[in-house]
N, C-alpha and C positions, 0 to 999 in steps of 0.2 A: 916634869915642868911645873914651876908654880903656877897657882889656880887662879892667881889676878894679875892684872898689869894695871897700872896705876901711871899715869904722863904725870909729870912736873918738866918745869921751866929748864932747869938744866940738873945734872945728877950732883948728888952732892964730892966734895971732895974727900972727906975725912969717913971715919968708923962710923959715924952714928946719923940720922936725920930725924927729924920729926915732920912727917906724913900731914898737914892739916887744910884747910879751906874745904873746897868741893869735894876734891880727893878723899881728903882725911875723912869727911863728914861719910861719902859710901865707903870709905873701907870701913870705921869703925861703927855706923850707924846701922849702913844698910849691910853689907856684908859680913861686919860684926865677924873680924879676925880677932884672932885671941892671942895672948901669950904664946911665943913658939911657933906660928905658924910662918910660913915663908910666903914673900909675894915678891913680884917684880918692879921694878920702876924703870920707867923711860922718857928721854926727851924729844921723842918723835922726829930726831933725825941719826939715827942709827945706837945710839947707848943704852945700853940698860945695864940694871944693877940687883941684884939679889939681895934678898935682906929680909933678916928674922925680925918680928914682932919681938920688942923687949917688954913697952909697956903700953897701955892703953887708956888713952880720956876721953874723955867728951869732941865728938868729931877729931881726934885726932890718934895718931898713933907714933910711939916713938920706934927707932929702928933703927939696929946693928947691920950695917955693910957687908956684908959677906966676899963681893965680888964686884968687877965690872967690865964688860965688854961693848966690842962695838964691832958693826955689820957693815960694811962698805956699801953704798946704794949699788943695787943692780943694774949691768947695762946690755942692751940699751932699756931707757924707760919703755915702760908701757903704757899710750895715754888712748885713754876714751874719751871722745867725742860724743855725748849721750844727749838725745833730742831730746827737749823740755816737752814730759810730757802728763796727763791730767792725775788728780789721786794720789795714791800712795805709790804708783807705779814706780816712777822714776827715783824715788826713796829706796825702793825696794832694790834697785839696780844697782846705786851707789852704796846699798849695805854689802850685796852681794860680790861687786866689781872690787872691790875692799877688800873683802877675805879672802877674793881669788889673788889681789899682790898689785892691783892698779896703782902705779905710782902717779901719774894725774889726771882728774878728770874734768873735762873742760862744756859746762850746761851750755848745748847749741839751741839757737834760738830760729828753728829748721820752719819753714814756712809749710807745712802739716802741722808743728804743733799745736794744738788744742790752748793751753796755757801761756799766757806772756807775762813775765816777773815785771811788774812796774815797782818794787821796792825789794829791799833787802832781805827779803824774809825767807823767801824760798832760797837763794842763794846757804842763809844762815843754818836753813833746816838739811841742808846735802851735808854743808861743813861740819855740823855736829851729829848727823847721821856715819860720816865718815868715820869722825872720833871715835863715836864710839864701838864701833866695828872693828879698828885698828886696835882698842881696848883689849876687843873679845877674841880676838886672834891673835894678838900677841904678837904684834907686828913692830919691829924695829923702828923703822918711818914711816911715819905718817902720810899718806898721798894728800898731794895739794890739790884743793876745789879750787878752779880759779873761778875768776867771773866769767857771767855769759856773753858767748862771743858770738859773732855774723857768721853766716856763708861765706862771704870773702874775706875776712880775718882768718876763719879756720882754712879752708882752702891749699895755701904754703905749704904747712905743716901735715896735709892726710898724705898715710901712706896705702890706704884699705879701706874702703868702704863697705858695708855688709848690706849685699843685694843677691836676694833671692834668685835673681833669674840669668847672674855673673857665672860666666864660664868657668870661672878659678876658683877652686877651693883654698880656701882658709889652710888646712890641713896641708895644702900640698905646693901651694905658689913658691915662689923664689923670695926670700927673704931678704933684704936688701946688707949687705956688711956693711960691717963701719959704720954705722949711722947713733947717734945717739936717742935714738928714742925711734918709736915703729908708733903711732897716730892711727886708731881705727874710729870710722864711724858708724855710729848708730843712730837710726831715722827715729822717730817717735812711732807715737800708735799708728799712722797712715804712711810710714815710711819715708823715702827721700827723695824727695820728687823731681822729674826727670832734668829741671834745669838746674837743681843743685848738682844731680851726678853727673850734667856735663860741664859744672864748674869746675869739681872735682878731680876731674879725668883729665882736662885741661890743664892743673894745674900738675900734673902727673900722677895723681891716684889711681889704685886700684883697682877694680872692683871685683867684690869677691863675694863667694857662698858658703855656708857653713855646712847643708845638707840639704834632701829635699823638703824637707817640711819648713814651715814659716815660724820663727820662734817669736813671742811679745816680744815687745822694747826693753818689758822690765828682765828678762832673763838672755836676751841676744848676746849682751856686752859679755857675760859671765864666762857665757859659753864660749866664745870668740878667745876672751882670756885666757879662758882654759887652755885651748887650743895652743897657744902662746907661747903658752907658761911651758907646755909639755916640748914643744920643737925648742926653744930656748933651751930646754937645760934646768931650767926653775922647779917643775916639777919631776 
C-alpha cells in the first residue's frame, strides 16, 4: 500500500494532477516525496486514486494517474456519541474512534462533562483531529464531526449505551437488522448520569457493558467499536 494519503476536493479526471496548497506543501515540504514514489489521493467520500511522483516544486507535486477506485460506505453506519470531555482526552478518542472506521461522531454535551464548547473551536479541533487520522489510515471516507448536540436531541437516534453496571454485553446483545446506522454512547470522565440513562432507555436504548473493568472516556468509544467492527463483518 502506498505510504501517504493525501484528500483533495474531488479526484481528478484525466492522466496527470498537480498535488499543491496544504496538501502539496506536506507532501513535498514535510514529507519530501521524490521522483517515482507512489502515494494516494482521496476525496473523503469513498475514491481514491493512485499516482506516481512525476515531478517536483516548491510545495507542490506533479502526478501521473495510475488508477482509481471507489469504496461504497459501509452499512449500517457506526456513530459515536462521545461526551465532551476536559484535555486532550476526548481528542484522543476521536483520533482513535477514526482508525478504528467511526463513520460519525456526534460531541454530547452530557451534564458530567467537565467542559462546555462556547465557540467553534473545540468543535474545529475534533474535525481536524479527524482529518488527519482518516489521513493516517488510509480511510476512504471521511467520518463526519457533526456539531454538539442535547440529551434530547441525541436520544431518537441511541441504540447502546455503555454502562458499566448494564446486564448486556456489547459482545453479545442482539443487534438490531435493517437499520441504517447502530448509535452508541459514551458518558464523559463521570459518565452518564442516571437521568440521561433513563432518557435514553425511554427512548429505547440499550444499555450495555463492555467488560468488568471501567475503561476512560478517551479509550471506551474505541473498544466498543472494536467490538462492532468484529460482529459486523468489518474486521
Amino acid at each position: 500500500m502506498s505510504g501517504h494519503l493525501f484528500l483533495v476536493e474531488s479526484l481528478p479526471d484525466g492522466d496527470s494532477y498537480v498535488l499543491s496548497g496544504p496538501e502539496g506543501h506536506h507532501a513535498a515540504d514535510v514529507a519530501r516525496l521524490r521522483v517515482g514514489e507512489r502515494l494516494l489521493l482521496g476525496d473523503g467520500r469513498g475514491g481514491t486514486a493512485t499516482a506516481v511522483v512525476s515531478a517536483v516544486g516548491r510545495s507542490r507535486l506533479d502526478l501521473s494517474i495510475m488508477d482509481r477506485r471507489y469504496e461504497v460506505p459501509p452499512e449500517p453506519r457506526l456513530v459515536v456519541a462521545q461526551g465532551l470531555a476536559k484535555g486532550d482526552r476526548a481528542e484522543l478518542a476521536v483520533q482513535a474512534m477514526t482508525e478504528a472506521g467511526v463513520d460519525e461522531i456526534l460531541p454530547w454535551a452530557a451534564s458530567r462533562s467537565v467542559v462546555i464548547w462556547r465557540d467553534g473551536r473545540g468543535l474545529e479541533r475534533w474535525r481536524t483531529t479527524a482529518r488527519e487520522a482518516a489521513k493516517q489510515s488510509h480511510r476512504a471516507w471521511l467520518p463526519v464531526v457533526s456539531p454538539v448536540v442535547s440529551t434530547g436531541a441525541l436520544a431518537p437516534r441511541v441504540t447502546f449505551v455503555l454502562d458499566v453496571s448494564a446486564a448486556a454485553r456489547l459482545s453479545t446483545v442482539d443487534l438490531p437488522a435493517g437499520v441504517p446506522e447502530l448509535v452508541l454512547v459514551v458518558g464523559p470522565e463521570g459518565g452518564v448520569a442516571p437521568e440521561e440513562l433513563a432518557a435514553f432507555r425511554r427512548a429505547g436504548a440499550v444499555p450495555v457493558r463492555l467488560g468488568a473493568t471501567v475503561l476512560r472516556t478517551s479509550t471506551a468509544g474505541v473498544a466498543a467499536l472494536s467490538v462492532l467492527a468484529a460482529r459486523l463483518g468489518r474486521w
